[in-house]
Each structure stands twice: as C-alpha cells, then as structure tokens.
TINULUM-591642 format. One record per residue (C-alpha): x, y, z; chain. Coordinates in steps of 0.2 Angstrom, whole numbers, plus 5000, padded with zeros to 4 digits. Layout:
R      x      y      z   lumke
R      X      Y      Z       A
...
END
This chain:
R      x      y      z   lumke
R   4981   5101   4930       A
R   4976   5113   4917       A
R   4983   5111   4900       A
R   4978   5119   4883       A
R   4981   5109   4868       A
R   4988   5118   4853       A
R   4985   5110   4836       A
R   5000   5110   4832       A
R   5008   5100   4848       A
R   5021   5087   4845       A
R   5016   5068   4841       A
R   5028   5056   4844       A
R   5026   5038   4835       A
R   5008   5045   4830       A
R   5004   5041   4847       A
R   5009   5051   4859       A
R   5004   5071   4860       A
R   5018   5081   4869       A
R   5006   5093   4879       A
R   5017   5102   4893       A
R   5035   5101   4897       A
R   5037   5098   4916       A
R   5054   5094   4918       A
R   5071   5094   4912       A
R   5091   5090   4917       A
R   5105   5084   4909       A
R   5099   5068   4904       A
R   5084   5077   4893       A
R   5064   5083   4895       A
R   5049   5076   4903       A
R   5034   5083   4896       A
R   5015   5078   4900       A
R   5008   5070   4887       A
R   4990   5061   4880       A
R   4994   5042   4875       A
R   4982   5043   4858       A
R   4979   5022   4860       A
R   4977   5019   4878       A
R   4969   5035   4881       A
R   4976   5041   4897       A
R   4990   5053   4904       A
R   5008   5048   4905       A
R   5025   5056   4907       A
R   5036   5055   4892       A
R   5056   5058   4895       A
R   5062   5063   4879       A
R   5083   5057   4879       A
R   5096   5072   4872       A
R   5104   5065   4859       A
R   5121   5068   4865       A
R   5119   5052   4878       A
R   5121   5043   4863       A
R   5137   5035   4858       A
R   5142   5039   4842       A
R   5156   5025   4841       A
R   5145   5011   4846       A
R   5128   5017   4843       A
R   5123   4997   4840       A
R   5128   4994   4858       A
R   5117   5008   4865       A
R   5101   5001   4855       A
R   5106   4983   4864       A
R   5108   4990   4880       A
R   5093   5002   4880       A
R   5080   4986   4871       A
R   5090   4973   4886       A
R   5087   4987   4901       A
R   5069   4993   4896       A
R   5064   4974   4894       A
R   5067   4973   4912       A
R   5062   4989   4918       A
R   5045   4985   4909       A
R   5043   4971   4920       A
R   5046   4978   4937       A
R   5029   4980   4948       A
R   5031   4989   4965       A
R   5019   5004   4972       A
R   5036   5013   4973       A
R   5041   5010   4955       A
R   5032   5023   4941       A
R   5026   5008   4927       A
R   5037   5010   4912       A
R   5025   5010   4897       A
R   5034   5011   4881       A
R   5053   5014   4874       A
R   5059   5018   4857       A
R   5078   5021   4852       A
R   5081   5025   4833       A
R   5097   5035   4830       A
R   5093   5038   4812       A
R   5072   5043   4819       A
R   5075   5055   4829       A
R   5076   5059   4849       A
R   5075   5044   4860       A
R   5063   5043   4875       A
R   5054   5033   4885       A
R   5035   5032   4892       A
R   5032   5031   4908       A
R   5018   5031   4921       A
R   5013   5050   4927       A
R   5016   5053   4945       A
R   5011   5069   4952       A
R   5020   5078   4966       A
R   5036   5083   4970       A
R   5053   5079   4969       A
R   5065   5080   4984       A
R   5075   5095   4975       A
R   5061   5106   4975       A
R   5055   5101   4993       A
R   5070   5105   5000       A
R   5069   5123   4990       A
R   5055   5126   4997       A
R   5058   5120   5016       A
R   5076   5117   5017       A
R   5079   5106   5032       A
R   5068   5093   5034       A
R   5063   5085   5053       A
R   5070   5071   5057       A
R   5059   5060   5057       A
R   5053   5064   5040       A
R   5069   5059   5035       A
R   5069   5042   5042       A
R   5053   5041   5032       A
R   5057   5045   5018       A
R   5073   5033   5022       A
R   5063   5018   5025       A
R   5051   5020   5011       A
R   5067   5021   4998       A
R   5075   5005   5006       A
R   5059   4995   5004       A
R   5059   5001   4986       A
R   5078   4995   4985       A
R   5075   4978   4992       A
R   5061   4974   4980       A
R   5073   4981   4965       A
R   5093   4972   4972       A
R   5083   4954   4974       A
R   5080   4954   4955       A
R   5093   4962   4955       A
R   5093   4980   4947       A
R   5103   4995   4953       A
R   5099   5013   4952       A
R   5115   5019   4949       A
R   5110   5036   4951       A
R   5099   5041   4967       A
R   5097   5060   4970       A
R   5084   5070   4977       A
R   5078   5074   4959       A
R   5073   5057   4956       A
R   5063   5053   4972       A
R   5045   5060   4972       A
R   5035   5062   4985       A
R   5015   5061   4979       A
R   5000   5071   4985       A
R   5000   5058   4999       A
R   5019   5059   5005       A
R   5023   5042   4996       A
R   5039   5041   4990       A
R   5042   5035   4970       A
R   5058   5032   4962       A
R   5061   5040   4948       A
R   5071   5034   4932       A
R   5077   5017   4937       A
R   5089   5009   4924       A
R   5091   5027   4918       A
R   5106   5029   4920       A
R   5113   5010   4916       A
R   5106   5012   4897       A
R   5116   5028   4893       A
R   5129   5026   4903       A
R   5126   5041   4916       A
R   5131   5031   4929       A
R   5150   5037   4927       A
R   5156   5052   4925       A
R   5162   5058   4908       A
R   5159   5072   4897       A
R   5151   5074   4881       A
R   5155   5083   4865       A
R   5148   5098   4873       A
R   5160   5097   4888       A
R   5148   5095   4901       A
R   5147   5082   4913       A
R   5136   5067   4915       A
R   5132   5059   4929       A
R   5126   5066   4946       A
R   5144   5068   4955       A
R   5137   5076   4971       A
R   5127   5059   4974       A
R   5139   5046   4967       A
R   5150   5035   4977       A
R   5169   5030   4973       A
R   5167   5016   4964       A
R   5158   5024   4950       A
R   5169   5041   4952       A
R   5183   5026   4948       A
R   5173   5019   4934       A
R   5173   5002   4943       A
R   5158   4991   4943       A
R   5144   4995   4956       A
R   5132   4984   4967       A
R   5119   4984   4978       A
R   5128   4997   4993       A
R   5132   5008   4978       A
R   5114   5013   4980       A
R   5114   5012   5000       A
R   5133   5026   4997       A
R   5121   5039   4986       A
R   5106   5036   4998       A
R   5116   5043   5012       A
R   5122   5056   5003       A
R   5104   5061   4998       A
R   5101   5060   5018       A
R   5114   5071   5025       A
R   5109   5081   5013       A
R   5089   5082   5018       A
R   5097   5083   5037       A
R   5110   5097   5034       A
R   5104   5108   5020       A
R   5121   5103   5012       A
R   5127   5086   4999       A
R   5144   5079   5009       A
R   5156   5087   4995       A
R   5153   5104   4987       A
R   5162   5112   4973       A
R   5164   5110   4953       A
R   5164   5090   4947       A
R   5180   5084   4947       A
R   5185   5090   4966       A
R   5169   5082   4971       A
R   5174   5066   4963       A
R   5192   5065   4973       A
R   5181   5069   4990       A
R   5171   5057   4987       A
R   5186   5044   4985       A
R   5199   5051   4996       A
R   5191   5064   5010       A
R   5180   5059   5024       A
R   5163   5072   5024       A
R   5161   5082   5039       A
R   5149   5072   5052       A
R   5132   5076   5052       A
R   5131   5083   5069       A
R   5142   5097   5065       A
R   5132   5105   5053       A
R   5115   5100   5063       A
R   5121   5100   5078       A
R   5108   5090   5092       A
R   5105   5075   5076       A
R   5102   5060   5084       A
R   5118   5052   5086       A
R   5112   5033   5080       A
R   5102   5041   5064       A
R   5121   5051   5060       A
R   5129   5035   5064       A
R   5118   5023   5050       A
R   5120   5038   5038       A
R   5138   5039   5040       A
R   5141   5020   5040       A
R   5133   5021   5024       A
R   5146   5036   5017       A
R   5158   5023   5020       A
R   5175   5024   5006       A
R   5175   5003   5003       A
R   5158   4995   5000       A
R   5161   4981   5011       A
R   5162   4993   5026       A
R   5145   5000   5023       A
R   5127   4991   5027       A
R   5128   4975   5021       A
R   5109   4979   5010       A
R   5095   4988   5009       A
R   5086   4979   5022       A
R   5099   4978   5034       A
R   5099   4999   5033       A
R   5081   5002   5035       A
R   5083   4988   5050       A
R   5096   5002   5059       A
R   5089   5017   5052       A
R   5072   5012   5060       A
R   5076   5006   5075       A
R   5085   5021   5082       A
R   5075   5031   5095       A
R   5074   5049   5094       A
R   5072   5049   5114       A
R   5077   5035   5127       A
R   5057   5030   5127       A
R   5051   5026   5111       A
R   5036   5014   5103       A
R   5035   5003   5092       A
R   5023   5001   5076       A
R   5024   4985   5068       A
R   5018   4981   5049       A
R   5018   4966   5039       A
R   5031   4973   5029       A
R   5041   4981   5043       A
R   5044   4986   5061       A
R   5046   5004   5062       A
R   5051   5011   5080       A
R   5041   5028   5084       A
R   5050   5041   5094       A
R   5042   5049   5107       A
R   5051   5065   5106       A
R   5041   5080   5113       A
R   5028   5068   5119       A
R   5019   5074   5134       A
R   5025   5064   5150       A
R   5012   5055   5158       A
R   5010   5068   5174       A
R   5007   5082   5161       A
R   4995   5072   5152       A
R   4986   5070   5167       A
R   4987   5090   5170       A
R   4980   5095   5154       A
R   4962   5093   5150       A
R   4961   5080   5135       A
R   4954   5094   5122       A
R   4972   5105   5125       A
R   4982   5087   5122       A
R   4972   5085   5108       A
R   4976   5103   5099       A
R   4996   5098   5106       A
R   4998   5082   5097       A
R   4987   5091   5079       A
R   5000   5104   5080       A
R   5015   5091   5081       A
R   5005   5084   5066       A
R   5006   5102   5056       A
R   5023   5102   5062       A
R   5029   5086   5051       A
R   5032   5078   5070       A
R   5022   5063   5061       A
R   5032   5050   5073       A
R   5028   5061   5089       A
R   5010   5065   5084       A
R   5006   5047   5080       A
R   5005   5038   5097       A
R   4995   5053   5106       A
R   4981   5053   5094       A
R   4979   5034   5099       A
R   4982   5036   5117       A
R   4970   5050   5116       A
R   4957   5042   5104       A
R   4959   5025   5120       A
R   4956   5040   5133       A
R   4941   5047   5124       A
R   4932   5029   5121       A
R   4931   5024   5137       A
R   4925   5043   5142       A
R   4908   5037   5135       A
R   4894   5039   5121       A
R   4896   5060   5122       A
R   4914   5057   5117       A
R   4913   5046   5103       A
R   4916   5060   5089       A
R   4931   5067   5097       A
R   4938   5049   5100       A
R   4933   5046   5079       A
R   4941   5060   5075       A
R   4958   5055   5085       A
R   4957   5037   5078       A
R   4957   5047   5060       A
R   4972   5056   5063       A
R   4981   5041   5069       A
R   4979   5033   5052       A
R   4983   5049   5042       A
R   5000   5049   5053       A
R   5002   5029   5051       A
R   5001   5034   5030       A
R   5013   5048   5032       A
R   5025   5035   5040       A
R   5025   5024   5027       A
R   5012   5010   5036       A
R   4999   5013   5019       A
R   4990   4994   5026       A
R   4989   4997   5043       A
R   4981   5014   5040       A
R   4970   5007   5027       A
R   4964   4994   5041       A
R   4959   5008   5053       A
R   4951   5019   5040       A
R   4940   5005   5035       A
R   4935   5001   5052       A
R   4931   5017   5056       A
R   4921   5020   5042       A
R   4911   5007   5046       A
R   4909   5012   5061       A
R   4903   5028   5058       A
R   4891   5023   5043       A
R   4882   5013   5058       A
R   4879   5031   5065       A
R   4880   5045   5054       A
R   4873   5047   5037       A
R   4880   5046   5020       A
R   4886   5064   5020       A
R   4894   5065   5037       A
R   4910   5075   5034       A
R   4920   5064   5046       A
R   4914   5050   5036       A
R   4918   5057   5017       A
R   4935   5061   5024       A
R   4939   5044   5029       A
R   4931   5039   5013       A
R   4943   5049   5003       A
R   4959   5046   5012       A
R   4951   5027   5010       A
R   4951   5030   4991       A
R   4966   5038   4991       A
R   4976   5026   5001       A
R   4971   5009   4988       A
R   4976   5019   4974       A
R   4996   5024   4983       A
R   4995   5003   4983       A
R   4989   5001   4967       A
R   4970   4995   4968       A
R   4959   5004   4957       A
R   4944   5002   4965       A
R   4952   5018   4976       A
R   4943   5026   4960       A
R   4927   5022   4964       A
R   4927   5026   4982       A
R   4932   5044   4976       A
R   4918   5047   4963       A
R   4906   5041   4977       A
R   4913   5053   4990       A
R   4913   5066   4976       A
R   4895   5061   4970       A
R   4888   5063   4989       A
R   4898   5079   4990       A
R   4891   5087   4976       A
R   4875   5082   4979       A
R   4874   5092   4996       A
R   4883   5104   4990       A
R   4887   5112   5009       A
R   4898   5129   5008       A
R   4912   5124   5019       A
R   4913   5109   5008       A
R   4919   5118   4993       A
R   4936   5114   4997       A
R   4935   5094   4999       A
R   4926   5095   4983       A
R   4941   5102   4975       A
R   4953   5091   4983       A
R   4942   5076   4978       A
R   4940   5080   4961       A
R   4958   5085   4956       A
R   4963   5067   4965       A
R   4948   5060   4956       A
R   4953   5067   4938       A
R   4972   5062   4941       A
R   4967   5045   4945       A
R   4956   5044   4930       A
R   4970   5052   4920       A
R   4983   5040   4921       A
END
C-alpha cells in the first residue's frame, strides 16, 4: 500500500502518525498509521466520543483499562494483537492500537460477489468457531459479530475484528445517543441483547447464524429500520433459508437455523459443538473426510466426477475440470481430485512427475483455503523438498511453493514466513524472467506487508 505522508499528519500520544483513514462506522475511524517507537505499521481505531458516557464517565475508564487488559493478553492467529489503549475524557478522542491486517471484510466481499458458495460458507463457519472456542474457554464474548468485523486476508484466513469492542462502550445493546442514532448492530444481535439481558457464549453462535444466512441468501434474517428489527428478532421466526436459496443443503440450513433459535438453551450448546455439525454435513450422499489436529472437516464431493467418467476422460481434461472447480470457489470439490489426480499421475511414471507436482500443489492451496493452514504446510514443505532434489533454485514450481510456504507460517504466526519470502523474492529478482513479473509483485507487496507490521 502506497501512502504519502503529509507533514502535517496527525500524531497521537507523540507516537503514533495517523497516515490514511481506511475505515469507519458507528463506533468511529480506523486509520493506518506508523507506531513512531516500535517502528512498524498498525491499525489505530480512533473511538467517537459520543460512546462515552457522560453520567459515569469513571466507569467507562474502568471498564475500558479492565477489557483492554484482557484483550491485550489474547494470542490466537485469528485474533488481530491489541497493541496499545488510551482513554482520557478530558485528552481527547479515545482509541485503541491494533495489529494491521490487510484484506477484506465480509461486507465488502459480499458487495462485491453477493452469494457466496456454500462451501465457502462452512469455511468461513468453521474458521470463526475455532476463533470462538479459543476466546469462550477464557471466556470472552464478542458481543457484536457482523460481516464488518470478520476479515478475510490475502490468503482467505478469517480475523476477528474488534473483540471486547463492544463490551467497553457498551455497543453491545441497543440504545441511542445524544445524536439519536442507534448503537449496536441490531441486524446481527440476538434477543437477549435486544432485551438488554445478559449474553453468553450462544449469543455469539445466534449473531454467527445470522451473519451466515446472510452470506447464503443475500439477505440478514429481519430487514427494516432498528426497532422493527429488534421485535423480529425477539418475537418472529425468520424465513428458512431454503426459501430464499432454494436447493441449500438441508443439514447446513438446519445447523444455521438451530443456531437462530429465540431461547439460548435451544441453540448449539458451543462453539465447538456447531463447527462439529456445521462440518459434518455432506453436500452430496458420498463425501470425504479431511482430518486435522485441530479438527475433522468432512469434504463434499459435490460435482465430483464419478469414477466411470473419470475413467472416460483423459487425466489432462480431469485436471483443467477440478482447476476450474478451484477458480470456481468449489474449494471442498476441487480438493479431493487434485489428490486423486496427483495419486493417478505418480504412479504413471518419471514423465509425469511435473504434472503429478503440480496437482499435489493445488491440493494444499485448497487444504489452506479450507482452513487446514498445518496440513497444507506439511504438503508444501514435502514438496519443496522434493522438488529442490530435482529442479534448480529458480524452478517456478518451486518458488511458488516457497512463497505459499512463507506465506502459510506467517497466517500461523511464525516469522521465519519472512525470510522464506525475501529468499524467493531475492532468487526472483535475480533471474529476472518476463513472465515472472507478476510473482515478483505479488511477493514483494506480501514481503513489505509482512515487514510492515
């Protein structure tokens, strides 16, 4: 990201130089910004004022020193670090500092796309639920869950944005300001909080299912101004999926229904137990089955070739079938032909062994997209290996894998993802081939954002 520095730019605290605003919602404006003492990049969310309760303005500064103490301690890839917080009513605007994650939000995806495949969803679904685990074990609650706050980085890793948020200035329930707007994200917030009644764990799981119908249909369950919304929420039953996607597979509508549930105690009993169902429905009747340390994920086999076709079709059309499932965001489909296919190409012999590297590639790359970060980080390495035994240093199979390698420990928080990137971009530069000039963009804009922040 380009950004030219005025010299008369914002410093906050002397530390912190406001460079470019990137954001902004009820709650306030996120702006890029250069940490003058720890010299790197870092997202800085500048609080309006009117969050701040007047009448008690002791107990905001208790609740927001008690909340950032906590949220400064939370460690999880998922999780953007909070750096800093400073709340002074008398200084000026509050905000707080946070790790820069670059990417997009769910709101602007859906913009862009609308719909998204189903599969993608349950992605996206599983990633968040391993996020909430970690976060209701210690336990903090969002309390405000919304396509605006999950981020999906350069990799497709989901972030959640803005935990404890909304518990420090009270967003959490909706209730209007001196300007007569309201705060809290109504469209997103379940009945207890719409009651003003104390939330827990399946609060979350209620606004997560509302975030998923909505990345299904197009549509949040209850449309219209806030306080409409609010009675829905507490009183009217939203219409099934199915109807307004009609052909959604009926055990992913069910989970997410379960999960829109009026009382608490009717929905799934915790994060875990809805990533459980959410993950294990098929898509089709014949499905397989990926299994992680962390979790067992069960891969649809939806538009799958059937074994007679895939004896039909020569292996190169099969290939060109499952990379165009891939381009497709069919991730879960794509995933189990290009191992089945890179199997199939192994055992064709020596002459083959390219094509069969290049299948075992895509596997991983759809392993990543899915959420399975280690297990492709196992295959990329192997194959690296495997292919620095036969190809030279500037293979562009091999800096590939070297770069998704890089980019892979980075997504789970090892830094040494940075120096596998500066060696792919160093052997890069040094060839300097013409159809490389692409990959040498892509690796230096991951390269400088790594080295940003």
């Amino acid at each position: 990201m380009m950004v030219l520095v005025r010299s008369d730019a914002r410093v906050l605290n002397e530390r912190y130089e406001l460079r470019q605003r990137i954001g902004g919602g009820a709650m306030g404006e996120v702006w890029l910004a250069h940490d003058s003492e720890a010299r790197r990049a870092v997202a800085v969310k500048l609080i309006h004022r009117e969050l701040l309760d007047p009448r008690a303005p002791e107990d905001v500064i208790r609740r927001f020193e008690r909340e950032a103490e906590l949220l400064a301690r939370l460690r999880h890839h998922g999780i953007p670090t909070l750096h800093d917080a400073r709340l002074d009513p008398e200084a000026g605007e509050p905000y707080l500092v946070m790790e820069l994650v670059l990417g997009q939000d769910l709101t602007e995806i859906v913009e862009e796309r609308g719909r998204l495949p189903e599969d993608e969803v349950v992605s996206i679904a599983v990633q968040i639920c391993h996020i909430l685990e970690y976060t209701h074990a210690i336990p903090v609650i969002h309390r405000d869950l919304k396509p605006a706050n999950i981020m999906l980085t350069d990799y497709r890793r989901v972030m959640i944005l803005d935990f404890g948020v909304a518990r420090i200035f009270r967003t959490d329930y909706a209730r209007l300001t001196q300007h007569n707007r309201v705060l809290g994200t109504v469209a997103y917030m379940p009945p207890e909080q719409c009651e003003g009644r104390d939330v827990n764990p399946r609060s979350d799981l209620y606004s997560l299912s509302c975030l998923l119908y909505e990345l299904l249909t197009g549509v949040p369950p209850f449309i219209g101004d806030a306080a409409r919304v609010m009675y829905h929420h507490q009183y009217h039953a939203p219409i099934p999926v199915s109807v307004l996607c009609p052909g959604v597979n009926p055990g992913l509508e069910s989970v997410i229904m379960a999960g829109l549930e009026k009382r608490a105690s009717d929905r799934p009993a915790t994060a875990r137990e809805f990533r459980e169902r959410i993950s294990s429905q098929p898509l089709e009747p014949e499905e397989s089955v990926v299994t992680s340390s962390h979790m067992a994920v069960r891969v649809p086999a939806l538009h799958s070739p059937s074994r007679a076709m895939a004896e039909i079709l020569p292996v190169e059309v099969r290939v060109t079938q499952a990379q165009a499932l891939f381009d497709e965001g069919l991730i879960a489909q794509s995933m189990p032909m290009f191992a089945s296919l890179a199997q199939e190409l192994e055992e064709l012999g020596s002459e083959y062994v390219d094509e069969a590297a290049k299948c075992r590639f895509r596997h991983a790359r759809c392993q990543a997209h899915l959420g399975l970060q280690e297990e492709a980080l196992k295959g990329l390495r192997t194959l690296a290996e495997q292919l620095s035994a036969r190809s030279s240093p500037d293979d562009r199979l091999l800096l590939e894998v070297r770069f998704q390698v890089g980019q892979l420990l980075l997504d789970i928080g090892d830094q040494h993802g940075i120096s596998e990137l500066a060696d792919v971009y160093r052997v890069l530069t040094a060839v300097s081939r013409p159809e490389d000039a692409q990959m040498i963009v892509d690796v230096r804009r991951a390269l400088t954002r790594a080295s940003l922040g």
